[in-house]
C-alpha positions in Angstrom: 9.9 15.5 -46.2 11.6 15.8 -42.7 11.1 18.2 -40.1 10.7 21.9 -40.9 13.0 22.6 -37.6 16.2 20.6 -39.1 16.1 21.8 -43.0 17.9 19.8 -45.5 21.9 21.1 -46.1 21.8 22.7 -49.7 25.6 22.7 -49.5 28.1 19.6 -49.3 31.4 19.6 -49.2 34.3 18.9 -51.5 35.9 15.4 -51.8 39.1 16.1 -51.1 38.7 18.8 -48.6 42.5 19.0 -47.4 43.8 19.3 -50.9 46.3 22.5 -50.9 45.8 23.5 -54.4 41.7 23.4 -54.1 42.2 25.3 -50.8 44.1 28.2 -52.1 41.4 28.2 -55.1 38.5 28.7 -52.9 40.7 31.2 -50.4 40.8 33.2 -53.9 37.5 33.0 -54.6 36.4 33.8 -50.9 38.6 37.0 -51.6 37.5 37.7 -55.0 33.8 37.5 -53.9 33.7 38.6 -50.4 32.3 35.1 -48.9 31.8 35.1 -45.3 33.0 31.3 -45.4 33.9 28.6 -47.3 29.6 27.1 -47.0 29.0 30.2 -49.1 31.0 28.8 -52.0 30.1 25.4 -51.4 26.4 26.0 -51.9 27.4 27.5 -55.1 29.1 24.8 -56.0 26.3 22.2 -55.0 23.8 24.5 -57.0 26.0 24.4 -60.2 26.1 20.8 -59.6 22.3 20.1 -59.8 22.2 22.4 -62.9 24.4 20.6 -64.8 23.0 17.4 -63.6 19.5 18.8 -65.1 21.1 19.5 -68.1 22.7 16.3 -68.4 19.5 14.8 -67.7 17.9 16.8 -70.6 20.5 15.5 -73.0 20.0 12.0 -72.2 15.8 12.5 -73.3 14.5 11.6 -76.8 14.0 14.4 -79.1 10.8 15.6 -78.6 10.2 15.6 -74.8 13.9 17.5 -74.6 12.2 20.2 -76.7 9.0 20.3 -74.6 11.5 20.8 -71.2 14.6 22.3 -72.3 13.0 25.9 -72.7 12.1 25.6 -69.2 15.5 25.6 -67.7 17.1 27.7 -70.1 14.3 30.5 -69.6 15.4 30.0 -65.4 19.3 30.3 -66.5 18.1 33.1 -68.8 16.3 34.9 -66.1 18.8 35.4 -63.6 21.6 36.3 -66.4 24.0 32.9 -66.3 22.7 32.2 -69.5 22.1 34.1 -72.8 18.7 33.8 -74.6 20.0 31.9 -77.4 22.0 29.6 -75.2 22.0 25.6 -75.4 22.8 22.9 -73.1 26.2 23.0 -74.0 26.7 26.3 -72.3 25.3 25.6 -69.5 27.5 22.7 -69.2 30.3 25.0 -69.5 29.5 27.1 -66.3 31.3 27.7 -63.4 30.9 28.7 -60.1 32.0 32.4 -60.4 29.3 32.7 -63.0 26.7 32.2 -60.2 28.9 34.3 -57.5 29.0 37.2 -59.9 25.0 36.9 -59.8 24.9 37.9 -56.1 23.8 40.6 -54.4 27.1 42.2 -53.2 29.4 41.7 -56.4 26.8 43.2 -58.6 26.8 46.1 -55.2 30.7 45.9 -55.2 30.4 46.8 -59.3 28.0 48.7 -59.9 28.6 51.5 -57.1 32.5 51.5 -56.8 33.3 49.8 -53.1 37.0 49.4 -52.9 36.1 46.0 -51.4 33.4 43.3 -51.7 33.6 42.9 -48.0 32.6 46.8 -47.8 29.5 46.0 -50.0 28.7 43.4 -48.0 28.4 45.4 -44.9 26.3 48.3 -46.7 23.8 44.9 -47.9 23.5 43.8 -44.7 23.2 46.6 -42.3 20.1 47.6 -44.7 21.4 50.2 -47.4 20.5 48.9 -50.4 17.6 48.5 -51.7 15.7 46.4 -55.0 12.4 48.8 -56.7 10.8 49.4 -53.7 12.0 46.6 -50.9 15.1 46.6 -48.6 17.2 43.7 -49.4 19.6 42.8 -46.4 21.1 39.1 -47.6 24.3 39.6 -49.8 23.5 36.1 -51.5 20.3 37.2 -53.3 20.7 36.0 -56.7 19.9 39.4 -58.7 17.4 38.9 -61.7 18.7 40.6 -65.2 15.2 42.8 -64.3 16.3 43.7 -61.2 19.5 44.6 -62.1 19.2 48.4 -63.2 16.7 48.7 -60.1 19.1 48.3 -57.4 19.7 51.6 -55.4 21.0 53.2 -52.1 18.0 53.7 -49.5 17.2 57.6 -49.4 18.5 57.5 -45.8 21.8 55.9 -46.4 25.0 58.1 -46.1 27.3 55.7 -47.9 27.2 57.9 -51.2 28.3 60.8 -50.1 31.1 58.6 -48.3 32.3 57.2 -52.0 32.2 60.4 -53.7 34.3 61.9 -50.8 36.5 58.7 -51.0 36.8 59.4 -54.9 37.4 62.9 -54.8 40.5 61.9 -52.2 42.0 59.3 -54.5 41.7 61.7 -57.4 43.6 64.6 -55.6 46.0 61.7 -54.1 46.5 60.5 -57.9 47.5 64.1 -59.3 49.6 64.9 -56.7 51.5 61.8 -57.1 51.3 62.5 -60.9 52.9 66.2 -60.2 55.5 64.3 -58.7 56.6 61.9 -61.0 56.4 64.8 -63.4 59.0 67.0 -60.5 61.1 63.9 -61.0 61.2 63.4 -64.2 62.4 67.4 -65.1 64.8 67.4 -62.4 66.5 64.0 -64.0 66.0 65.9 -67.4 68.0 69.2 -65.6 70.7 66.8 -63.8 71.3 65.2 -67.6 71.7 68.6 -68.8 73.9 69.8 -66.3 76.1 67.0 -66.9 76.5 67.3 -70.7 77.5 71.3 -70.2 79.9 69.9 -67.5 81.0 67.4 -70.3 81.4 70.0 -72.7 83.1 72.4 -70.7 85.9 69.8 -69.3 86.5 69.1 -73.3 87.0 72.7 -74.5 89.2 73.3 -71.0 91.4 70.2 -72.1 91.8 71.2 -75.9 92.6 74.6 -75.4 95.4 73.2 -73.3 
């Protein structure tokens, strides 16, 4: 079992680590996501890993005791929304590892209240602002339930609504200005045009009268 002190990596890392096309795919993911570091997406990675290898497993079973254990995977899958309820093997064969990214904490945070940024919901997760039913839930890798989902709130105490509606309300006045703008623009083009078909008009009448 090993000691309790020196736990077990749940991560490991990719083959070919130094590969520049699998390094500017995680550096988007890190982006996309808001991971801290690349560990983050490697445990997803090594978690998708030992899914599929279940499955896999699963497949290679005779008939009967692959419909006594399959429900109990896809009911896991199921419960933490990678997975539909009518879902096979097959599907979960087919996931990825944004599929269990999108499941955390701070990109169902970054979604569901408006942050411009991941990295912004991760800082309202772990500085204690958000809050699952009745507990305070600091770690922005929680995998979210499908139960949990419509559950997740701001702590009464928290400030950070009142800083995105205030941050709304600017890029909504910022928007129409810039729209009244473009509009400006757009009649003073319309009254230069015009100007310069009356100009046009005038030169031709001054030159047949002559």
């Amino acid at each position: 079992m090993g000691d309790p002190k020196y736990p077990r990596r749940v991560w490991r890392k990719p083959k070919r680590p130094l590969n520049y096309e699998l390094k500017m795919e995680e550096l988007k993911t890190l982006g996309t996501f808001g991971l801290r570091t690349k560990r983050e997406l490697w445990k997803a990675h090594t978690e998708l890993s030992r899914v599929r290898h279940q499955a896999r497993s699963l497949l290679a079973l005779r008939q009967e005791i692959r419909e006594e254990k399959e429900p109990i995977l896809m009911k896991s899958l199921a419960r933490i929304g990678l997975v539909s309820s009518g879902a096979t093997l097959d599907d979960v064969l087919n996931l990825n590892a944004n599929d269990l990214l999108s499941r955390r904490l701070q990109t169902i945070v970054t979604k569901k209240f408006g942050f411009k940024t991941p990295y912004q919901a991760r800082q309202a997760v772990i500085h204690g602002h958000i809050m699952i039913g009745e507990r305070k839930v600091d770690i922005p890798s929680y995998t979210v339930t499908v139960a949990e989902e419509d559950s997740i709130h701001f702590t009464p105490e928290s400030k950070i609504p009142e800083m995105l509606e205030k941050g709304k309300s600017k890029e909504s006045k910022v928007e129409a200005v810039e729209e009244t703008v473009e509009a400006v623009e757009e009649t003073v083009e319309a009254v230069e045009e015009t100007v310069e078909a009356v100009e046009e008009t005038v030169e031709a009448k001054s030159s047949s009268t002559e």
